[in-house]
VOGU-3710 file (C-alpha; in Angstrom, 3 decimals, decimal comma):
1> xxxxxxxxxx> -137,574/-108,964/127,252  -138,653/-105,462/127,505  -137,891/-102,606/124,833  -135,583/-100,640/127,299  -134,269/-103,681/128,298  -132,744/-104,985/124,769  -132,430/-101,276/124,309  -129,445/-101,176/127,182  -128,255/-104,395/126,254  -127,367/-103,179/122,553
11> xxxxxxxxxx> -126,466/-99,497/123,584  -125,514/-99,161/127,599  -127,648/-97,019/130,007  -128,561/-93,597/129,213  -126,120/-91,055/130,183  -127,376/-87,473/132,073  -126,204/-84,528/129,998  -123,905/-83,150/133,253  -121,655/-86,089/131,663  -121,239/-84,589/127,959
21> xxxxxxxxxx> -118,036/-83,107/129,076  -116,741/-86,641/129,946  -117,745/-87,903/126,375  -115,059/-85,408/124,347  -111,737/-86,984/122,972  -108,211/-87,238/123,605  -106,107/-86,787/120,754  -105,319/-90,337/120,377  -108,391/-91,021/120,441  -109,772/-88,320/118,198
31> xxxxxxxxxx> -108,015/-89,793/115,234  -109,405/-93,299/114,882  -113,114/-91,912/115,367  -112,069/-88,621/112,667  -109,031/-89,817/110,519  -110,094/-93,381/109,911  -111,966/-92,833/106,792  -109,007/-90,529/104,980  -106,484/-93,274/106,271  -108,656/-96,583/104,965
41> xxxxxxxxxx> -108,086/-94,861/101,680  -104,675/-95,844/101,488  -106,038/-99,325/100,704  -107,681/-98,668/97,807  -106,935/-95,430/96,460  -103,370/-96,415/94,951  -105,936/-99,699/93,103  -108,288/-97,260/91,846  -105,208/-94,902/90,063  -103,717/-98,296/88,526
51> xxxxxxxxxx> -107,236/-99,227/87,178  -107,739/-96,614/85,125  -103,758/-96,561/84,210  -104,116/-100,275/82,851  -106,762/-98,885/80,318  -103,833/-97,965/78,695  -101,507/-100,843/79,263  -98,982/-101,717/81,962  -96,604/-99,768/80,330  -98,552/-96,845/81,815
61> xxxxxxxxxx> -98,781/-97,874/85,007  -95,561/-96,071/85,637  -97,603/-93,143/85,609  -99,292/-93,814/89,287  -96,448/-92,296/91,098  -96,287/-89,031/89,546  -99,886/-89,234/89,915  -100,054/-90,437/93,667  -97,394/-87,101/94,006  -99,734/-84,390/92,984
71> xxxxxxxxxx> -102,370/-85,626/95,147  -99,980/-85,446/98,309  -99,352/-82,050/97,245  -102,728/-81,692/97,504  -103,736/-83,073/100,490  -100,945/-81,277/102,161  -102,226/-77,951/100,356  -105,843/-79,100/101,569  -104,281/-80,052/105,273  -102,898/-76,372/105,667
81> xxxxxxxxxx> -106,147/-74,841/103,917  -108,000/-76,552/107,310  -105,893/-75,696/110,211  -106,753/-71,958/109,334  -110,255/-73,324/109,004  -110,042/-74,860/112,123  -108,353/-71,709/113,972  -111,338/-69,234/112,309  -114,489/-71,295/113,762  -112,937/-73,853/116,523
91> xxxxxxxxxx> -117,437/-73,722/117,265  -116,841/-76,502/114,456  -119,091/-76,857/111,634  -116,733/-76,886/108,567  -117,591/-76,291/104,896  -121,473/-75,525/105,712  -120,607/-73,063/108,581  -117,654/-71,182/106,981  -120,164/-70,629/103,153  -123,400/-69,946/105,532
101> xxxxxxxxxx> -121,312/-66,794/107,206  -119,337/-66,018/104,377  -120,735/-66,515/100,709  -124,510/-66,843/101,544  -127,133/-69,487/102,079  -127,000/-71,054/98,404  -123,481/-71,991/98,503  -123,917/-72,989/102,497  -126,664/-75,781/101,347  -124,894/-76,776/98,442
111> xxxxxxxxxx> -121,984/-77,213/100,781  -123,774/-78,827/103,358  -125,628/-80,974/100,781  -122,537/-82,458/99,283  -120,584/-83,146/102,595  -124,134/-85,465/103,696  -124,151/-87,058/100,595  -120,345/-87,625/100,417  -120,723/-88,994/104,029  -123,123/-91,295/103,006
121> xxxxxxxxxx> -120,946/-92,417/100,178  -118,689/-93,006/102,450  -120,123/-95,735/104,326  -121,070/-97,376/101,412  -117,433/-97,281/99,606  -115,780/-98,253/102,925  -117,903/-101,029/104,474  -117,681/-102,360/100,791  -113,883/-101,833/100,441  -113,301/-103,871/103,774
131> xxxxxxxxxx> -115,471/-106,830/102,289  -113,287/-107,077/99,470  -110,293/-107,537/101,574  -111,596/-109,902/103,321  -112,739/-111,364/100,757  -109,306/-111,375/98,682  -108,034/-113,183/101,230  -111,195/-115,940/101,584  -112,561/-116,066/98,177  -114,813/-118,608/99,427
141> xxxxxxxxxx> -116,777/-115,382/101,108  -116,721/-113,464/98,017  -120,579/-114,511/97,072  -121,669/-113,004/100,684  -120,187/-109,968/99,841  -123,856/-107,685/100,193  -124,397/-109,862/103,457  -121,249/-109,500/105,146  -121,503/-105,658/104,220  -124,742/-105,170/105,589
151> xxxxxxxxxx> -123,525/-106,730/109,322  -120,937/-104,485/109,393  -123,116/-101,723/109,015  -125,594/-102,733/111,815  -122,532/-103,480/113,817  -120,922/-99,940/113,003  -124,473/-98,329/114,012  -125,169/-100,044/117,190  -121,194/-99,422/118,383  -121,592/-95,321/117,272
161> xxxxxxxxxx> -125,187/-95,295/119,391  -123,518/-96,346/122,259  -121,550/-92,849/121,817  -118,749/-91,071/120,840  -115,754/-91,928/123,665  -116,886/-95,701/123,806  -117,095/-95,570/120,221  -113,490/-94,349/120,070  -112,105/-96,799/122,648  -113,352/-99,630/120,621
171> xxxxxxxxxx> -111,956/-98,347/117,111  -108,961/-97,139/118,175  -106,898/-100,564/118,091  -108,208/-101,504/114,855  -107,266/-98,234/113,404  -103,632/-98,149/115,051  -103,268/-101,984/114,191  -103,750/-101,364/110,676  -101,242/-97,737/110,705  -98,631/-100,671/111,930
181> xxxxxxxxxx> -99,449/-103,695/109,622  -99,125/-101,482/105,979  -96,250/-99,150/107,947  -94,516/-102,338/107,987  -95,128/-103,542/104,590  -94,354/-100,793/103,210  -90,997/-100,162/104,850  -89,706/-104,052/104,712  -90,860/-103,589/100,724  -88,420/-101,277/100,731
191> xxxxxxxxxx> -85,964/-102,607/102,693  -86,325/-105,735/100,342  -86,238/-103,964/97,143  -82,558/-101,815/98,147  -80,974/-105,151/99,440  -81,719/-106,754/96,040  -84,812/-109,139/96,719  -86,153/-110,867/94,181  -89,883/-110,453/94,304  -92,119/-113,216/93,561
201> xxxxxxxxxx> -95,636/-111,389/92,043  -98,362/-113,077/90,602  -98,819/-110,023/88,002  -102,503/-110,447/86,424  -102,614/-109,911/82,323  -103,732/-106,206/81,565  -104,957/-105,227/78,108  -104,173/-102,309/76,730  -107,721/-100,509/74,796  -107,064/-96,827/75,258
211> xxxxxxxxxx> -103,762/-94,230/74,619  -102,265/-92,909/77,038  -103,967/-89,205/77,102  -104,090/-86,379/78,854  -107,718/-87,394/79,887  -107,272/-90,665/80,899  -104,265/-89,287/83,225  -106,368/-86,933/84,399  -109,455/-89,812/84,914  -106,909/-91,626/87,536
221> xxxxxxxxxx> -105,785/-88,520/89,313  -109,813/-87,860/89,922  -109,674/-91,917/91,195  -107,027/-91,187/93,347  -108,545/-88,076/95,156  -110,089/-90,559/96,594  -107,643/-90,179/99,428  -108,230/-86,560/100,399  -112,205/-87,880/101,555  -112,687/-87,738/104,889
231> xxxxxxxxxx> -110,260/-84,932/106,032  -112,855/-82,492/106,391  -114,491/-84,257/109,166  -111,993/-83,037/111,920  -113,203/-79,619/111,180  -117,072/-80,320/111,698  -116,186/-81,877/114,921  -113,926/-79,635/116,170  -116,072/-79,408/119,709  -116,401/-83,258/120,251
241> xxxxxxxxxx> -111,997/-82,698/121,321  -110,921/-82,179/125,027  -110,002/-78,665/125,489  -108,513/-76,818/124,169  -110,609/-77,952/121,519  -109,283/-75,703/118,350  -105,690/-76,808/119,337  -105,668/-80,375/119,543  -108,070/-81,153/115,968  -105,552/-78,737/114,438
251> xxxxxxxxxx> -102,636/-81,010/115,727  -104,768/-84,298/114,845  -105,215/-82,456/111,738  -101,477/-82,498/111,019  -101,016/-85,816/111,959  -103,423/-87,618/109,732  -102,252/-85,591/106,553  -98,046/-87,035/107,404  -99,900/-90,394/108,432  -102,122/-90,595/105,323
261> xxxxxxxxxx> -99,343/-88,870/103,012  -96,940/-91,039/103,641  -98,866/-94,371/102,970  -100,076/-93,810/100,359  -97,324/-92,644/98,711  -95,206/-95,711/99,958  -98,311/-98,020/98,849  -97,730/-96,802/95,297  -94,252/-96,915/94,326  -94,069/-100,162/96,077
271> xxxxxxxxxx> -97,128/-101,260/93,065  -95,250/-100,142/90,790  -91,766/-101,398/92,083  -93,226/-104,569/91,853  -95,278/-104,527/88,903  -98,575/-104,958/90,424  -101,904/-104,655/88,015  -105,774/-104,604/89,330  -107,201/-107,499/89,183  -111,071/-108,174/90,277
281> xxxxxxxxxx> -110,231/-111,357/92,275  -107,528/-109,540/94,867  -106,647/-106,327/96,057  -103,670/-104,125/95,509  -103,138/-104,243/99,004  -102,853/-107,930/99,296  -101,026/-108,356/95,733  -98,279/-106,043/97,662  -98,262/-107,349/101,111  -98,497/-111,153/99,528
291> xxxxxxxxxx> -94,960/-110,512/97,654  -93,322/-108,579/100,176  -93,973/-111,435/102,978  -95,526/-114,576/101,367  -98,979/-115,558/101,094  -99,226/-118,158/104,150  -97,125/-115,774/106,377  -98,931/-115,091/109,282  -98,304/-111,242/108,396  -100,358/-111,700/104,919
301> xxxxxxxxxx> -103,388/-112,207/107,060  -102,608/-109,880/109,631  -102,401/-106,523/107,010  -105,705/-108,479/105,413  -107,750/-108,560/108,560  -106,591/-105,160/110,107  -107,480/-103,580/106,295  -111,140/-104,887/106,418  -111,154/-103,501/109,694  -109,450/-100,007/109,120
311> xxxxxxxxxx> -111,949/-100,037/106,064  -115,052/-100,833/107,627  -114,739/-98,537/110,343  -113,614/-95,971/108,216  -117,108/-95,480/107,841  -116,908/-94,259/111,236  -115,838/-91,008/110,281  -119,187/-90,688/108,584  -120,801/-91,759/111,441  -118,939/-88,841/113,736
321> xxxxxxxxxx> -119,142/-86,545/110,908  -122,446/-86,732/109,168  -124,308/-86,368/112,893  -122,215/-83,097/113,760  -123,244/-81,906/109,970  -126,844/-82,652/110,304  -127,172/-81,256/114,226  -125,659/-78,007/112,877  -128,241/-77,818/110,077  -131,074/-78,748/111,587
331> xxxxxxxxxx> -130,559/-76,273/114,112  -130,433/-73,615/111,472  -133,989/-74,949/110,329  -132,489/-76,467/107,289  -133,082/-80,227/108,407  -135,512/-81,835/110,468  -135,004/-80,616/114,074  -135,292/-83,839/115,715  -131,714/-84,227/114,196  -130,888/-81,332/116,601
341> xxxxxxxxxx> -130,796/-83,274/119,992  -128,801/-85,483/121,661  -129,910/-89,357/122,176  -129,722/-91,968/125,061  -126,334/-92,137/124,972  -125,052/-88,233/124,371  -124,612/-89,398/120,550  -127,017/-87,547/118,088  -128,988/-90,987/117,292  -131,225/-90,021/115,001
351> xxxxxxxxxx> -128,576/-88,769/112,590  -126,618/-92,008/113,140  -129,966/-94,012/112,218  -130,723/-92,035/109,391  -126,816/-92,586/107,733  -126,992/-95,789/107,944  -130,013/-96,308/106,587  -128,887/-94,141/103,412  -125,745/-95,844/103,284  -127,265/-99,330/103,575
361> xxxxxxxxxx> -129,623/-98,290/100,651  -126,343/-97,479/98,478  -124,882/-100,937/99,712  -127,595/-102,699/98,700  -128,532/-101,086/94,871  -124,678/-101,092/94,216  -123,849/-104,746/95,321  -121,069/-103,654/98,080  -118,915/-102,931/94,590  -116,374/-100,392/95,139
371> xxxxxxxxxx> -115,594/-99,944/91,551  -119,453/-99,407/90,939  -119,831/-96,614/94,080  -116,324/-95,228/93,792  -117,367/-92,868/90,534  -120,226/-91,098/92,712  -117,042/-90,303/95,360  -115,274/-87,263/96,187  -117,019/-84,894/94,200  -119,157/-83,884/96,869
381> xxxxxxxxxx> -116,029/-83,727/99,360  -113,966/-81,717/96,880  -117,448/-79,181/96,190  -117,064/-78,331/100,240  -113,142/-78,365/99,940  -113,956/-75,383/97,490  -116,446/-74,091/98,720  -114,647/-73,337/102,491  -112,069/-72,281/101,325  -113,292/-68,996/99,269
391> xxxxxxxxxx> -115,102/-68,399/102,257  -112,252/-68,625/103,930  -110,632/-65,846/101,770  -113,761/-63,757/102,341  -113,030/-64,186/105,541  -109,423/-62,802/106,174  -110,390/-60,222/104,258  -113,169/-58,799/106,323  -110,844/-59,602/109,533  -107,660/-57,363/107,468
401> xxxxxxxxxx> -107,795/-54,100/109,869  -107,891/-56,445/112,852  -105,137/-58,836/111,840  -103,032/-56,407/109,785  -100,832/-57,536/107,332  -100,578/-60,993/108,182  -104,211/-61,213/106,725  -103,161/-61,864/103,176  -100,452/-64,457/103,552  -103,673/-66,449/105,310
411> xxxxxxxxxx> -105,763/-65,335/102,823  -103,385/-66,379/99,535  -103,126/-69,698/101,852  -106,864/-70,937/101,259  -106,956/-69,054/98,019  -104,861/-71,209/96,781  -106,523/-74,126/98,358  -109,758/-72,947/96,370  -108,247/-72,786/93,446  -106,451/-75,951/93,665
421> xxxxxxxxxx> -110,053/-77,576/94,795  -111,880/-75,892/92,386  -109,770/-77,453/89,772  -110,038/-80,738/90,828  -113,856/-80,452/91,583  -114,348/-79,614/87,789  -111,676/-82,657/86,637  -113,461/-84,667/89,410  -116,711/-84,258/87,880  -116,445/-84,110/84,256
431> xxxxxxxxxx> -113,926/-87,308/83,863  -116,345/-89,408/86,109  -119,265/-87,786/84,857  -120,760/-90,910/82,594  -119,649/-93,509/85,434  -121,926/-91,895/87,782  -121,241/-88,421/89,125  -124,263/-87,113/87,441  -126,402/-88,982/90,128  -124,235/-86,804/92,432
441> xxxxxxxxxx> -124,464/-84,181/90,502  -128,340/-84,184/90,420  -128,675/-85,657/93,955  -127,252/-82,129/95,589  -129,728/-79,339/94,112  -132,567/-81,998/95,109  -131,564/-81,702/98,413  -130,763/-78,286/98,344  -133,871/-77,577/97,313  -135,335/-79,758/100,041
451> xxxxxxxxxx> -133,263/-77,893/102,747  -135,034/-74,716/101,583  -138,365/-75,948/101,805  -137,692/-77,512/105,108  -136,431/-73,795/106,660  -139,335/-72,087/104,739  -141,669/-74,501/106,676  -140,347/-74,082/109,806  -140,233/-69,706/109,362  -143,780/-70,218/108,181
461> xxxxxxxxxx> -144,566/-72,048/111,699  -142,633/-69,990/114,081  -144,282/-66,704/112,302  -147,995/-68,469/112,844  -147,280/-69,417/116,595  -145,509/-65,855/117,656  -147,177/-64,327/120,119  -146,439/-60,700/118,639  -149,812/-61,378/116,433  -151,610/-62,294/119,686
471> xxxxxxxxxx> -154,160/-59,132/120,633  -156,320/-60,575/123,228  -156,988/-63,464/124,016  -160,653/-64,992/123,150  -162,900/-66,858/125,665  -162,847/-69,939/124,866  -166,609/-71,955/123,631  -166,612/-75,325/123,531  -169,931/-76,621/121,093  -169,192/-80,604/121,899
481> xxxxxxxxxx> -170,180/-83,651/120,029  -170,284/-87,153/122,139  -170,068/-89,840/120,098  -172,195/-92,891/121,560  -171,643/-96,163/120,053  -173,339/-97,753/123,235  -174,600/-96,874/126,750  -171,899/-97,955/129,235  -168,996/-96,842/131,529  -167,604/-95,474/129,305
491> xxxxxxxxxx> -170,198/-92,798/128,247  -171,139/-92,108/131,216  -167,668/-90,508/132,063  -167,827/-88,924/128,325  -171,219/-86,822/129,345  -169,980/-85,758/132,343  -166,641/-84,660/131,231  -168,642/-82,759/128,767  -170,608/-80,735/131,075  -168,074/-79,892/133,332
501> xxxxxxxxxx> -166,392/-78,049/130,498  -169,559/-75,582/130,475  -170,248/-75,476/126,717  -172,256/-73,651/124,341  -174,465/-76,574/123,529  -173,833/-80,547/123,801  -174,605/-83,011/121,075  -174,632/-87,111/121,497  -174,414/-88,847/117,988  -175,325/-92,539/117,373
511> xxxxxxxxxx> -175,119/-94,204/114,116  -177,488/-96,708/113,270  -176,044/-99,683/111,429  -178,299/-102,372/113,489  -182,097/-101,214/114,256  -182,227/-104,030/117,823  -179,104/-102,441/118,670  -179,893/-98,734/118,361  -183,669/-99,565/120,157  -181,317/-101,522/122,993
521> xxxxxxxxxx> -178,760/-97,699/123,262  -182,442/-95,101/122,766  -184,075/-97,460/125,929  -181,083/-97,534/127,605  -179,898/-93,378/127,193  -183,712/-92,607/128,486  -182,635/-94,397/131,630  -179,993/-92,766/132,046  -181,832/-88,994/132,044  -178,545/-87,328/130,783
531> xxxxxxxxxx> -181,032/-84,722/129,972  -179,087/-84,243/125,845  -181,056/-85,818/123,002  -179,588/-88,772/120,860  -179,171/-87,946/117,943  -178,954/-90,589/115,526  -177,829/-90,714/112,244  -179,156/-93,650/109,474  -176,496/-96,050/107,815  -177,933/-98,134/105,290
541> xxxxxxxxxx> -174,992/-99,266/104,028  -173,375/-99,954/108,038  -170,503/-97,686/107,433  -169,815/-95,229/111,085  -166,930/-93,123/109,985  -168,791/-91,664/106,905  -172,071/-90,772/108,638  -169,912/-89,146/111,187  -167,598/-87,195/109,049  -170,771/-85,677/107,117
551> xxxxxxxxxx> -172,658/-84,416/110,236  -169,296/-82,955/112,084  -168,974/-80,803/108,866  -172,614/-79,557/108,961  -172,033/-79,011/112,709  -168,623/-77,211/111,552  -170,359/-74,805/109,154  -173,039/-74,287/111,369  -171,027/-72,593/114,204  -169,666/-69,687/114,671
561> xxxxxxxxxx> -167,138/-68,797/117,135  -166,744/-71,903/119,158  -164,876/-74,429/119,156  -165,834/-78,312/118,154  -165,197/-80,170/120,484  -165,305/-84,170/119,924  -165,271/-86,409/122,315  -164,672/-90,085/122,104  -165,477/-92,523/125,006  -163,450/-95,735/124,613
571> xxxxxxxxxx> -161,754/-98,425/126,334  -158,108/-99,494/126,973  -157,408/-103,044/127,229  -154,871/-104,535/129,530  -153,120/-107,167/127,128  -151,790/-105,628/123,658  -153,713/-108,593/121,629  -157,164/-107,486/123,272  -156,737/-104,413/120,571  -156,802/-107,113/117,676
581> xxxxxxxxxx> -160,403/-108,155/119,149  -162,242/-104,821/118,863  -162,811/-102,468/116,638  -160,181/-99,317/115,787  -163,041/-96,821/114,935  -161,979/-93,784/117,420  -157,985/-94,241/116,493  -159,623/-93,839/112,523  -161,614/-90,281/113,560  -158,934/-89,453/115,759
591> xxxxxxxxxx> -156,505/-89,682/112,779  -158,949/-88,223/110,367  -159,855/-85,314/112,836  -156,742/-84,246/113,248  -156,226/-82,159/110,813  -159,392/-80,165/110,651  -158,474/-76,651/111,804  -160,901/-75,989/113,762  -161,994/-78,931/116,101  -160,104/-80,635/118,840
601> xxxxxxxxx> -160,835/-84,653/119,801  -160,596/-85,453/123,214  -160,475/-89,536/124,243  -162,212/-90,545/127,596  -160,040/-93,980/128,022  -161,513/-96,587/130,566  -159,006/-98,759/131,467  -159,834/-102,651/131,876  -158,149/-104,662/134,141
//
């Protein structure tokens, strides 16, 4: 099987760009491929409040409603904070965009640097958090936990290559599945508790070893902002919606903040209706949906399976989001600009390859734990929450002749936001500082750092290649070297192709490592009456490249003007494993050649049948 051929077997045939147009999304299906990730955390960010909480005891797991409450009025604060976003730059582009036009280039990369990294993150904190649910459910799986998470990740990549709308179609039952399996739980708990159910839980012992303190409250409110990770993506992806485009992420927008809102918020007073403590063998989740319908009830394993699911391709957010991100970026010079481009399938595949290889990295060094990658979460996400958001203010207020007075109640809108962000971004990072935000925290000015040197790279190249500096253009002088390792076919073509060029001067170069053999290629060059003189050069201890190196650079200092010209006569085999049977000395001065400045290495291939 050919490469293409496995390659449209995994992926589907290449699409022609006239059918981009074709690839953008409905609404309904917009918010499986951009709300899944900030919906999935309904699973787990209730657990991660109520882990911290039973530091202090269950008697302060009461707490994780009040708790669960401010972070609604955040993400609602946060959901308003983006339609204005959205409305400003429907071009898409988010966080990075809104600081590049508004605050500067610093606070652009450091946005743009934290939203990658975040994205990353979450692929990592997803795939693992769906592997645990499964897992809760089938402890028998629990010691293939890295495995299982690493499939899901090829699967997610090789489902997000074959491109956004396919994508889209194939996550969007999972996602709505899983909306109606914890809607359900969550309303029947109710139901249950207010008709006076007794509730059979299978409470697991908590320990109290800390007070209850304002930091530790504040420690489980950073856990739970878990939640809020992933709504930015709708605004970097703004143009992957069906016109019009602004109008319909701002309504998909509103959708997954009521969606997301209320889930979570039901998920957590339901815990603590029912007295439900973290436990490492079983989820919230499934502690919850176990007492509310039984644990052989066909539903159990219905909310587990659609939850590893929902989780899992959460990650698919990243993969939408991350892409978009990068494509932008790059095409500012701050990434590599093969991230720029479109791929086989109208998906930006190199960005999808290079997330998952990042996230499968995390996966991998952090054993598909959530509680080890959740600490290195959201402070990246909140960072471009912030970030956008005084940019945002900037904004309106460079707009206020044009928009009048209505400019400030926008502007006190993401002011507020900012504010709200900022706040968090600081309790985010200094509560989970020791359990691993300083990686985060170090991980960003690397990388902004990197983005700088990657744009000062490419400025440096586009200034070198402009034509501006271009006076007149030289005649070209070609002073060639022929290498000769023996008189055949081969070198025949070489020599001629090397005086039809009309140089300055031709050299042929033979190295010696065999005396019989270089008498055999002198007698044998004579015959031939090329009319240039062999020159050959003495190995005693049989080595070609060096020998060859040394005289090109005598050659190279001797010249003046022209241009060295090397030419290498060599053959191309017809079966891949003839390569493994001869030598790979041109591909080695090819390689080592090609960075002199001031030479150029031409191949004469003879193919072999």
């Amino acid at each position: 099987m050919s490469y293409q051929t496995l390659k449209q077997l995994l992926i589907g045939r290449p699409l022609p760009t006239e059918r981009l147009a074709e690839e953008k999304l409905l609404k309904r299906y917009a918010l499986p491929i951009f709300a899944s990730d900030a919906l999935s955390s309904t699973a787990y960010a209730t657990e991660e409040i109520l882990i911290v909480l039973a530091l202090a005891g269950a008697g302060a797991l009461y707490l994780s409603f009040p708790i669960a409450t401010a972070i609604a009025i955040l993400l609602a604060t946060v959901v308003i904070s983006y339609r204005q976003l959205i409305l400003a730059y429907p071009s898409g582009g988010g966080a990075y965009v809104v600081s590049k036009e508004n605050l500067g280039e610093t606070p652009s990369l450091i946005a743009g640097a934290s939203l990658l990294v975040d994205y990353s993150l979450t692929v990592a904190v997803s795939i693992s958090a769906g592997v645990a649910a499964i897992t809760s459910a089938f402890p028998l799986l629990l010691p293939y936990n890295e495995d299982l998470a690493v499939i899901a990740l090829i699967i997610l990549t090789i489902a997000n290559l074959r491109g956004v709308r396919e994508s889209s179609r194939i996550f969007a039952t999972p996602t709505y599945a899983f909306i109606l399996g914890l809607g359900v739980t969550v309303i029947y708990g109710f139901f249950l508790y207010l008709t006076g159910h007794k509730f059979t839980v299978s409470s697991y012992p908590v320990k109290a070893i800390e007070p209850i303190t304002l930091f530790l409250i504040l420690r489980a409110f950073a856990s739970g902002c878990a939640a809020l990770t992933g709504v930015e993506a709708i605004s970097n992806g703004v143009q992957s919606f069906r016109p019009p485009e602004a109008q319909n992420a701002r309504v998909t927008l509103v959708i997954m903040g009521l969606i997301l809102g209320s889930l979570f918020l039901g998920t957590t007073e339901l815990a603590r209706i029912l007295k439900v403590t973290p436990s490492p063998v079983e989820t919230v989740v499934s502690q919850i949906t176990r007492a509310v319908f039984g644990g052989k009830h066909f539903f159990y394993y219905y909310v587990q399976i659609t939850t590893m699911f929902i989780l899992i391709l959460a990650a698919n957010t990243s993969f939408a989001g991350f892409p978009n991100l990068a494509s932008v970026m790059a095409n500012d010079r701050y990434m590599p600009r093969q991230l720029r481009h479109r791929g086989f399938r109208l998906a930006y595949s190199n960005g999808i390859i290079i997330l998952a290889v990042f996230a499968g990295i995390l996966i991998l060094v952090f054993g598909a734990s959530t509680n080890r990658l959740i600490p290195l979460y959201a402070v990246g996400v909140f960072t471009g929450f912030t970030l956008s958001q005084f940019g945002m203010v900037k904004h309106w207020y460079g707009l206020r002749k044009q928009e009048g007075p209505a400019w400030w109640h926008r502007a006190a809108i993401n002011g507020a936001g900012g504010v709200v962000t900022l706040i968090v971004t600081l309790v985010l990072a200094i509560t989970k500082f020791i359990d691993g935000a300083w990686i985060v925290l170090i991980i960003i000015p690397i990388l902004v750092w990197m983005f700088r040197r990657i744009h000062r790279h490419y400025v440096s190249v586009a200034e070198q290649l402009t034509l501006e500096q271009l006076k007149t253009i030289p005649a070209v002088k070609h002073n060639i070297v022929v290498l000769v390792s023996t008189v055949h076919l081969g070198t025949v073509l070489a020599i001629r192709y090397a005086q039809s060029l009309n140089p300055t001067v031709i050299r042929a170069i033979h190295v010696n490592i065999d005396d019989a053999e270089t008498e055999n290629v002198k007698k044998r060059w004579e015959q031939m009456r090329f009319g240039i003189p062999l020159e050959v050069l003495e190995s005693p201890y049989r080595d070609v490249i060096g020998p060859i190196i040394g005289r090109l650079r005598q050659i190279d200092i001797e010249m003046t003007d022209d241009i060295m010209t090397v030419i290498i006569p060599e053959f191309v085999v017809s079966h891949w494993w003839g390569y493994f049977l001869h030598n790979q000395t041109a591909l080695v001065l090819r390689a080592l050649l090609f960075f002199w400045p001031n030479a150029v290495v031409i191949s004469i291939p003879q193919h072999l049948q």
